[in-house]
MMTF fields as JSON, N, C-alpha, C and O atoms, coordinates in Angstrom:
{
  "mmtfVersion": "1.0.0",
  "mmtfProducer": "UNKNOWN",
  "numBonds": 455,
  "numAtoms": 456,
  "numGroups": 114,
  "numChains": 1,
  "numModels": 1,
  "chainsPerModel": [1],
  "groupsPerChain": [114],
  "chainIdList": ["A"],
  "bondAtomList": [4, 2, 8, 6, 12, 10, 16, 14, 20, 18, 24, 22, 28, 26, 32, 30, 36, 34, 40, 38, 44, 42, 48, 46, 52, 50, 56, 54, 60, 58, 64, 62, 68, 66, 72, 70, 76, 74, 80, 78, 84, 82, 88, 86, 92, 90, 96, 94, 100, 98, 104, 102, 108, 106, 112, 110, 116, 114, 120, 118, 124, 122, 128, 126, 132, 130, 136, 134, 140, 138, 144, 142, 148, 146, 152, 150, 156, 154, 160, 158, 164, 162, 168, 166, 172, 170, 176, 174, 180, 178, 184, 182, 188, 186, 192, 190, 196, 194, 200, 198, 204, 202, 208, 206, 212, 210, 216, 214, 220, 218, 224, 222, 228, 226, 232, 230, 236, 234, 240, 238, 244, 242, 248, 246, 252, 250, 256, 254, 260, 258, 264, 262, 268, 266, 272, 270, 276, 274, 280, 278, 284, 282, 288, 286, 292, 290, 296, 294, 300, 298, 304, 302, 308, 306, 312, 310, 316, 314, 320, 318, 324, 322, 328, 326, 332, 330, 336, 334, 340, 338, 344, 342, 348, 346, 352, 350, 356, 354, 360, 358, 364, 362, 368, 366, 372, 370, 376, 374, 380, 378, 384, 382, 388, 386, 392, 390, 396, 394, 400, 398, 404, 402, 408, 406, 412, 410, 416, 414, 420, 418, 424, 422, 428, 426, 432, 430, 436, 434, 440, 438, 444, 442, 448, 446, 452, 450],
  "bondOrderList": [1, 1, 1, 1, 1, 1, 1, 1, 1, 1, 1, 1, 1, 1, 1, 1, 1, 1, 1, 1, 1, 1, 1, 1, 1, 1, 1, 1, 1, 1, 1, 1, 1, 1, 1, 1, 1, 1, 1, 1, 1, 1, 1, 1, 1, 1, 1, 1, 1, 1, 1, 1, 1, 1, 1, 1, 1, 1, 1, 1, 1, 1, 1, 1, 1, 1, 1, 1, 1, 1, 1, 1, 1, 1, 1, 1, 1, 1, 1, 1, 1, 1, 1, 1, 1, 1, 1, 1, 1, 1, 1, 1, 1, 1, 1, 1, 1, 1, 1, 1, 1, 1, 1, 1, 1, 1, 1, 1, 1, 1, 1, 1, 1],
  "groupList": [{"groupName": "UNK", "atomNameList": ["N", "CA", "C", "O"], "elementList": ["N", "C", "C", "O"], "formalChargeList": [0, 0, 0, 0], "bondAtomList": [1, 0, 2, 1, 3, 2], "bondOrderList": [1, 1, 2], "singleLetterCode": "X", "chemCompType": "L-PEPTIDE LINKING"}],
  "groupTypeList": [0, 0, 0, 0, 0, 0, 0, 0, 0, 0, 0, 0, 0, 0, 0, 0, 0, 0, 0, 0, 0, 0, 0, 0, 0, 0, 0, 0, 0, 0, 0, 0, 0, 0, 0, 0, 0, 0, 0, 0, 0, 0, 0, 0, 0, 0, 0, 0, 0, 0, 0, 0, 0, 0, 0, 0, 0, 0, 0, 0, 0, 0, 0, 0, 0, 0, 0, 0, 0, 0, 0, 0, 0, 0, 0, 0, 0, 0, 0, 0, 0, 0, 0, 0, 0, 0, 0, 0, 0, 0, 0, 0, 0, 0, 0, 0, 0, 0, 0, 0, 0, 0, 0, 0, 0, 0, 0, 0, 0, 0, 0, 0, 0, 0],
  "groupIdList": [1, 2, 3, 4, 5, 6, 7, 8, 9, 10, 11, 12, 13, 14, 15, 16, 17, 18, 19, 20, 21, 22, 23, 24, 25, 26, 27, 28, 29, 30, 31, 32, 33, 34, 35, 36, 37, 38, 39, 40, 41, 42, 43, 44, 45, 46, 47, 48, 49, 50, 51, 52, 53, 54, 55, 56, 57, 58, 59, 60, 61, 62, 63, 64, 65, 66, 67, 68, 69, 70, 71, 72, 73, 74, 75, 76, 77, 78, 79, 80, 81, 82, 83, 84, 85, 86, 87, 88, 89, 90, 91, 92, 93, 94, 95, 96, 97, 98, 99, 100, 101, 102, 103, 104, 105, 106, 107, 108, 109, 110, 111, 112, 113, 114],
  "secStructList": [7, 2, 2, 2, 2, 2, 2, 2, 2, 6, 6, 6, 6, 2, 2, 2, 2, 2, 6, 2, 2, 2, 2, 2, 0, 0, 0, 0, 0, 1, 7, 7, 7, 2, 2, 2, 2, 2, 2, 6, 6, 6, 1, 7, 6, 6, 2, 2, 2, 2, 2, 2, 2, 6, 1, 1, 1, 2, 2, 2, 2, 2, 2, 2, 6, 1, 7, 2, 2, 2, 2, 2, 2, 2, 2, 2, 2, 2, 2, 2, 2, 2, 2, 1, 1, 1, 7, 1, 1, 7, 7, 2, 2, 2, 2, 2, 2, 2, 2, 2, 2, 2, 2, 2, 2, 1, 6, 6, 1, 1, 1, 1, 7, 7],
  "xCoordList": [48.391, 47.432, 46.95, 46.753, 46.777, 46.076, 47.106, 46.661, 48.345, 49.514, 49.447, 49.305, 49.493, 49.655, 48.352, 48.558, 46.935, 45.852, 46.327, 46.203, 46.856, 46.825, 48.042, 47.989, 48.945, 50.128, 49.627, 49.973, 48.972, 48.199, 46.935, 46.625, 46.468, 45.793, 45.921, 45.153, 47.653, 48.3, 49.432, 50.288, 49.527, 49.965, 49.533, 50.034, 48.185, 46.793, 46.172, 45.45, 46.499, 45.687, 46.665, 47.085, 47.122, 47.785, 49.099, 49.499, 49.877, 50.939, 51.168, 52.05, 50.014, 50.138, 49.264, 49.205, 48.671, 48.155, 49.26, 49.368, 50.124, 51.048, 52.051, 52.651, 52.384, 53.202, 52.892, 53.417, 51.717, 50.989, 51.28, 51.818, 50.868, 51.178, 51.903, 51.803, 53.298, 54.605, 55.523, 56.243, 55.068, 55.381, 55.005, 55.767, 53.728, 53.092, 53.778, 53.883, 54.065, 54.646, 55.894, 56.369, 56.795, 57.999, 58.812, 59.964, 57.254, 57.265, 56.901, 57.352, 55.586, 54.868, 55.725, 56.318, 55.866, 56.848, 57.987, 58.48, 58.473, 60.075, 61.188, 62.378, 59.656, 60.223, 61.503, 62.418, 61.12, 62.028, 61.12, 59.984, 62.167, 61.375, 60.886, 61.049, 60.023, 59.661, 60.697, 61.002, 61.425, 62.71, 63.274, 63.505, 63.873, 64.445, 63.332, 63.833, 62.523, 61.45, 60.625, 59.673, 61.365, 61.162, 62.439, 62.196, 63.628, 64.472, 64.641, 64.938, 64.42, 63.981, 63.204, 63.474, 62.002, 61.034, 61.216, 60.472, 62.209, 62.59, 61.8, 61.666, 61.242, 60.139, 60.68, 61.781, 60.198, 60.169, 59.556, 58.757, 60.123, 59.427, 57.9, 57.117, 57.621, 56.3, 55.184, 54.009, 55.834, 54.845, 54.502, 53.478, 56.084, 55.187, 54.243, 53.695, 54.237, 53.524, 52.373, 51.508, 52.03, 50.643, 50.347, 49.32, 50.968, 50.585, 49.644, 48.596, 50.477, 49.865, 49.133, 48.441, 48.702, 47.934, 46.566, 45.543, 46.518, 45.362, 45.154, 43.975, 46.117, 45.909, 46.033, 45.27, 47.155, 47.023, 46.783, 47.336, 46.029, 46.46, 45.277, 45.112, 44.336, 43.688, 42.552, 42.301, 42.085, 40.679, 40.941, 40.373, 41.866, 42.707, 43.334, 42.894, 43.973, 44.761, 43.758, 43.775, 42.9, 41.352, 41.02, 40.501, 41.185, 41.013, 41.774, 41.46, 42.827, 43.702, 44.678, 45.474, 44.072, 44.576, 43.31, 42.939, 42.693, 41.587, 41.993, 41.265, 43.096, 44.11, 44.866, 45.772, 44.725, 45.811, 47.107, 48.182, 46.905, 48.355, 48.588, 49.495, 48.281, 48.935, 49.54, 50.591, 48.878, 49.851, 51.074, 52.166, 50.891, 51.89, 53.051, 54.103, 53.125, 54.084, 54.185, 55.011, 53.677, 54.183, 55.118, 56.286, 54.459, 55.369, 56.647, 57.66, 56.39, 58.11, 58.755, 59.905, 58.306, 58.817, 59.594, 60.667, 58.661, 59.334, 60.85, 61.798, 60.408, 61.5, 62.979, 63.828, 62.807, 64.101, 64.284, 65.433, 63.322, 63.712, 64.664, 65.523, 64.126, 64.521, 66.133, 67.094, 66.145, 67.251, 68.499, 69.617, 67.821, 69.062, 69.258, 70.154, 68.109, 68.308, 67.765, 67.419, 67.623, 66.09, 65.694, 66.153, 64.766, 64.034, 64.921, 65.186, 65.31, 65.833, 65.31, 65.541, 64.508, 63.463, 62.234, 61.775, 61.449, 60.48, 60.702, 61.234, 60.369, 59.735, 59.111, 58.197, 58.635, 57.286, 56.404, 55.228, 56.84, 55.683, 54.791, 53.573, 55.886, 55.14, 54.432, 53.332, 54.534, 53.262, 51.942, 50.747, 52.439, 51.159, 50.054, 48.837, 51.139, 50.609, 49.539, 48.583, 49.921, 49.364, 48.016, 46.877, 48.589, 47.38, 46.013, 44.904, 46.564, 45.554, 45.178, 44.23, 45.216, 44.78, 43.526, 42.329, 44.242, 43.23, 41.819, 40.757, 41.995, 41.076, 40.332, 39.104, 41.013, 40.257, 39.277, 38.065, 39.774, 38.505, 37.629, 36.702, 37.784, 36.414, 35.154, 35.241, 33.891, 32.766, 32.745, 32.441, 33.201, 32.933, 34.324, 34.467, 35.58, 36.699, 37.011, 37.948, 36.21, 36.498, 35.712, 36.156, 34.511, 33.673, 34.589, 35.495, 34.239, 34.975, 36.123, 37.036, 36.272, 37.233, 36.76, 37.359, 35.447, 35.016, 34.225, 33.984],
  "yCoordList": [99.6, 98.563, 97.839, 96.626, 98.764, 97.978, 97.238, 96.268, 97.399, 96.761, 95.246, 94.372, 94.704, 93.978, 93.165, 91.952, 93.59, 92.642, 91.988, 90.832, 93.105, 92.572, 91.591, 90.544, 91.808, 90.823, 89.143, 88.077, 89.215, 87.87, 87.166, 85.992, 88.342, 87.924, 86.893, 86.012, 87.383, 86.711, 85.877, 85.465, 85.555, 84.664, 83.481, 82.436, 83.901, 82.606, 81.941, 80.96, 82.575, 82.266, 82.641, 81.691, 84.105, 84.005, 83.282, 82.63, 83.591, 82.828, 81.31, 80.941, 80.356, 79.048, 78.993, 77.907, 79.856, 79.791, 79.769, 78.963, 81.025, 81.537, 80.472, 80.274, 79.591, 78.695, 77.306, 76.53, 77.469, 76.329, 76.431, 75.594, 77.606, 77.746, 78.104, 78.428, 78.243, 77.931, 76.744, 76.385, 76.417, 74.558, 73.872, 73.229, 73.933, 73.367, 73.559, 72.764, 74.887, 75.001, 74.511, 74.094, 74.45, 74.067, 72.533, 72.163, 71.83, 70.309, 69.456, 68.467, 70.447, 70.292, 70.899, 70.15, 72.042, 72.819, 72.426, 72.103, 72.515, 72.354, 71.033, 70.739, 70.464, 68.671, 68.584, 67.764, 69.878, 69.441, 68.321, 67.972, 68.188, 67.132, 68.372, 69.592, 67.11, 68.184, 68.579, 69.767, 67.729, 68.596, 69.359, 70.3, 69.489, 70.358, 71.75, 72.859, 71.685, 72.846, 73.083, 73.82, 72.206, 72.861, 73.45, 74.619, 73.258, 74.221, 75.409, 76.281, 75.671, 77.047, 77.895, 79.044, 77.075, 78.101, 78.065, 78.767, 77.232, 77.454, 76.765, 77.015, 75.881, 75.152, 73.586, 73.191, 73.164, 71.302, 70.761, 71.332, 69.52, 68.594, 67.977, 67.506, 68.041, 67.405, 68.754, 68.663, 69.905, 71.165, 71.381, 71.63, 71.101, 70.861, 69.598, 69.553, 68.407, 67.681, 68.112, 68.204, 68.504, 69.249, 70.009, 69.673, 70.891, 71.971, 71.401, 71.924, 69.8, 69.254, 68.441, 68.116, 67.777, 67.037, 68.051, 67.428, 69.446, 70.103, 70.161, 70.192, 70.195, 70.471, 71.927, 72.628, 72.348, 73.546, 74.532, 74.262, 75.858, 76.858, 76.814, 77.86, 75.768, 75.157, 76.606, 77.395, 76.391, 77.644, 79.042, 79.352, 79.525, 81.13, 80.392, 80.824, 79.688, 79.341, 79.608, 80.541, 78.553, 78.538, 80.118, 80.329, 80.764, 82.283, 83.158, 84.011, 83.013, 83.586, 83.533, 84.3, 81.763, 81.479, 81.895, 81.179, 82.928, 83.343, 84.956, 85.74, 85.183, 86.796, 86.534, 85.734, 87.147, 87.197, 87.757, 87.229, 89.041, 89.642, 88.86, 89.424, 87.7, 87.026, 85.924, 85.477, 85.375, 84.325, 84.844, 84.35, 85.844, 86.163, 86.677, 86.717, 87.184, 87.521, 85.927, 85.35, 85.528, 83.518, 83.636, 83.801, 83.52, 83.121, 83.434, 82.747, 85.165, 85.594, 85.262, 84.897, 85.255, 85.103, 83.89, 84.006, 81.959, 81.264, 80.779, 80.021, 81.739, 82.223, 82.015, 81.124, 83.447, 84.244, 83.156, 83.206, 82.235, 81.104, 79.91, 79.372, 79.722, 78.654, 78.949, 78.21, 80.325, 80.381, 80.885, 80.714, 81.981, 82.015, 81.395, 81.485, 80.853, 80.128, 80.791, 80.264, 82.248, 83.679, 84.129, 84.168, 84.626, 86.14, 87.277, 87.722, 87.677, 88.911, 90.163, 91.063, 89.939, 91.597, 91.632, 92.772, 90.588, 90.132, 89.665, 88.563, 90.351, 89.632, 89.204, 89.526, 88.059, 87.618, 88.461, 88.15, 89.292, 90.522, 91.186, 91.339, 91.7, 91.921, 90.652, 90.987, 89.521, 88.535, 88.442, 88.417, 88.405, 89.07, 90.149, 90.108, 91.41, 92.719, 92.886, 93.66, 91.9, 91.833, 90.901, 91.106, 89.546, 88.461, 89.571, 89.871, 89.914, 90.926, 91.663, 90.981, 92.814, 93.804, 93.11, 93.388, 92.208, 91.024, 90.985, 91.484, 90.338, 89.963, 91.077, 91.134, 91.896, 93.129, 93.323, 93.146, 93.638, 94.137, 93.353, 93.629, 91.942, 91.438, 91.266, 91.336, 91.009, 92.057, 90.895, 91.442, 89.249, 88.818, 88.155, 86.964, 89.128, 88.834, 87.37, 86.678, 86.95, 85.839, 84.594, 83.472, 84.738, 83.47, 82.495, 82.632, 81.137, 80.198, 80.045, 79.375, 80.668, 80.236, 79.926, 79.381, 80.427, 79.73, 77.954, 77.64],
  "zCoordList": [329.645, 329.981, 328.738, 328.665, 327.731, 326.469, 325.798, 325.184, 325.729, 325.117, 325.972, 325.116, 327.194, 328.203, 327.747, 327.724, 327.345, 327.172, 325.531, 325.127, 324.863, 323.486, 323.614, 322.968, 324.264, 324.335, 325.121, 324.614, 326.113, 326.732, 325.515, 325.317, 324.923, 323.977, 323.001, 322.614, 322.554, 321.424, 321.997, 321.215, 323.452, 324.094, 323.916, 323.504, 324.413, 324.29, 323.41, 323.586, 322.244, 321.094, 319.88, 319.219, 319.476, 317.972, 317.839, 316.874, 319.334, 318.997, 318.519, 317.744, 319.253, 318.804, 317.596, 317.02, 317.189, 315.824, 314.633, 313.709, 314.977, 313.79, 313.785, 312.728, 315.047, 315.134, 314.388, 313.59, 315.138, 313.542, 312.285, 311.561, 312.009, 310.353, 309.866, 308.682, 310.765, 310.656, 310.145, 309.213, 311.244, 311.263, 310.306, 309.584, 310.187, 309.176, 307.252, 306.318, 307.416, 305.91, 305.95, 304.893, 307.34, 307.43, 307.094, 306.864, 307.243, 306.82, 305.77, 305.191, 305.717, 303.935, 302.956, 302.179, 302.881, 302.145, 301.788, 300.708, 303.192, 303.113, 303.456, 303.571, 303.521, 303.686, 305.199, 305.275, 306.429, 307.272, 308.615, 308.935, 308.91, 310.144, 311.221, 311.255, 312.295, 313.501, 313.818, 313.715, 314.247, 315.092, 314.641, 315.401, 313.132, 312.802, 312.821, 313.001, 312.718, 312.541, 314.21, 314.469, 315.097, 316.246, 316.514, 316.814, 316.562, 316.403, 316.078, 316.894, 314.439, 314.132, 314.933, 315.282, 315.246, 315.83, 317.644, 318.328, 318.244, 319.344, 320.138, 321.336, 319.549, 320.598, 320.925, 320.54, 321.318, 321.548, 320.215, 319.472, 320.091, 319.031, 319.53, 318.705, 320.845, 321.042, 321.132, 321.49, 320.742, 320.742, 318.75, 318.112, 318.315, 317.028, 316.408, 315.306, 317.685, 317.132, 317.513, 316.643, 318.944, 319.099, 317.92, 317.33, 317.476, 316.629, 315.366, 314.99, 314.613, 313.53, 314.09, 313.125, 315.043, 315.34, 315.815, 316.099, 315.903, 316.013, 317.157, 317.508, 318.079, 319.519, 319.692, 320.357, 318.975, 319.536, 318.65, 317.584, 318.609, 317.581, 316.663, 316.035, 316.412, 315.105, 314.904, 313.993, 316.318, 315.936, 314.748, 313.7, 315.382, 315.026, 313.896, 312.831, 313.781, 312.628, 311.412, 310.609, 311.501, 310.417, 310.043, 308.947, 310.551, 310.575, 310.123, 309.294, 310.632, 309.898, 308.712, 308.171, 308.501, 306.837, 306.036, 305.106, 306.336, 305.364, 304.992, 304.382, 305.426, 305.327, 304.472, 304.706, 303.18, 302.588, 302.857, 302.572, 303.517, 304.336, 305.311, 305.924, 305.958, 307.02, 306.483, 306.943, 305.405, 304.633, 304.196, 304.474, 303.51, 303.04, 303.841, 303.203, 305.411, 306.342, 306.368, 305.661, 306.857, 307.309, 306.569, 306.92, 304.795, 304.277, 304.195, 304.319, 303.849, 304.29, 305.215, 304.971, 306.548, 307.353, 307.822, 308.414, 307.362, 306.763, 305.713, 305.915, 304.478, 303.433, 304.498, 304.497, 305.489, 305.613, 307.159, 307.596, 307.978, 308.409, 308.248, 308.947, 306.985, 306.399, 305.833, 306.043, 305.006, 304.608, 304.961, 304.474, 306.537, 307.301, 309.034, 309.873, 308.995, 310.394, 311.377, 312.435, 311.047, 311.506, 310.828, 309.687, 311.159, 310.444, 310.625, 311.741, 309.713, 309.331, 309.615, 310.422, 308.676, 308.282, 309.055, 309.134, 309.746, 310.334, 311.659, 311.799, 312.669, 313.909, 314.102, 313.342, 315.148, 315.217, 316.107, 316.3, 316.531, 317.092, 315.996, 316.086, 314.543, 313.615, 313.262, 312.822, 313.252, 312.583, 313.838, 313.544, 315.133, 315.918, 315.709, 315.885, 315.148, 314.581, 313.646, 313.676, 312.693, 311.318, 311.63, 311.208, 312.708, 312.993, 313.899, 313.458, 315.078, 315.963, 314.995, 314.607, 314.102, 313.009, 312.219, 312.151, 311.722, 311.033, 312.02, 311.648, 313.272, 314.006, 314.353, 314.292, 314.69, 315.152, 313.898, 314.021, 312.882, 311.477, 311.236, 310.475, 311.987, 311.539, 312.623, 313.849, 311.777, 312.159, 314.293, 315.353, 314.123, 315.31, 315.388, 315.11, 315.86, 316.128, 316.927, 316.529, 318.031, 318.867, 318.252, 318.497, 317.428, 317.128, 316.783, 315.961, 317.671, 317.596, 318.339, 317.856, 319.696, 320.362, 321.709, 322.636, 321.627, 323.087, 323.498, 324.664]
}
């Protein structure tokens, strides 16, 4: 039961966060277009434009670029994106893992999403 809330959890909220700040390094960074960087990440080009236009993801995102261990999975996880077309060594369940962990330790996990 508790696996099933934490998974809708990060349905609702971390996944379009981490996807944000996915995307986001994927274009700034890596100078690819939406499309090509909706590809990678398996989505539509009008979901990564939501993503930079702050439709989706923005609350949690703000939050979780304040983790240093969550930047730094992005980033890897980006890295081994970019350079083999997947993640290798990284799932994105583990960047859920690491995002929920995060949230959980802090003292008002949800402030700002309602």
């Amino acid at each position: 039961m508790e696996l099933s809330l934490k998974c809708e959890f990060s349905a609702k909220y971390l996944i379009p966060a981490l996807r944000f700040m996915i995307a986001k390094k994927l274009i700034d960074e890596y100078e690819l277009t939406q499309s090509e960087a909706a590809r990678l990440l398996g989505v539509t080009q009008p979901s990564i434009s939501h993503y930079l236009n702050s439709k989706r993801g923005i609350k949690i995102e703000r939050i979780l670029s304040r983790s240093k261990e969550v930047k730094e999975i992005v980033d890897k996880y980006v890295e081994e994106l970019v350079s083999s077309g997947s993640p290798n060594g990284i799932s994105f369940c583990t960047l859920c893992e690491v995002a929920f962990k995060y949230l959980s330790g802090r003292k008002r996990p949800l402030d700002g999403l309602r």
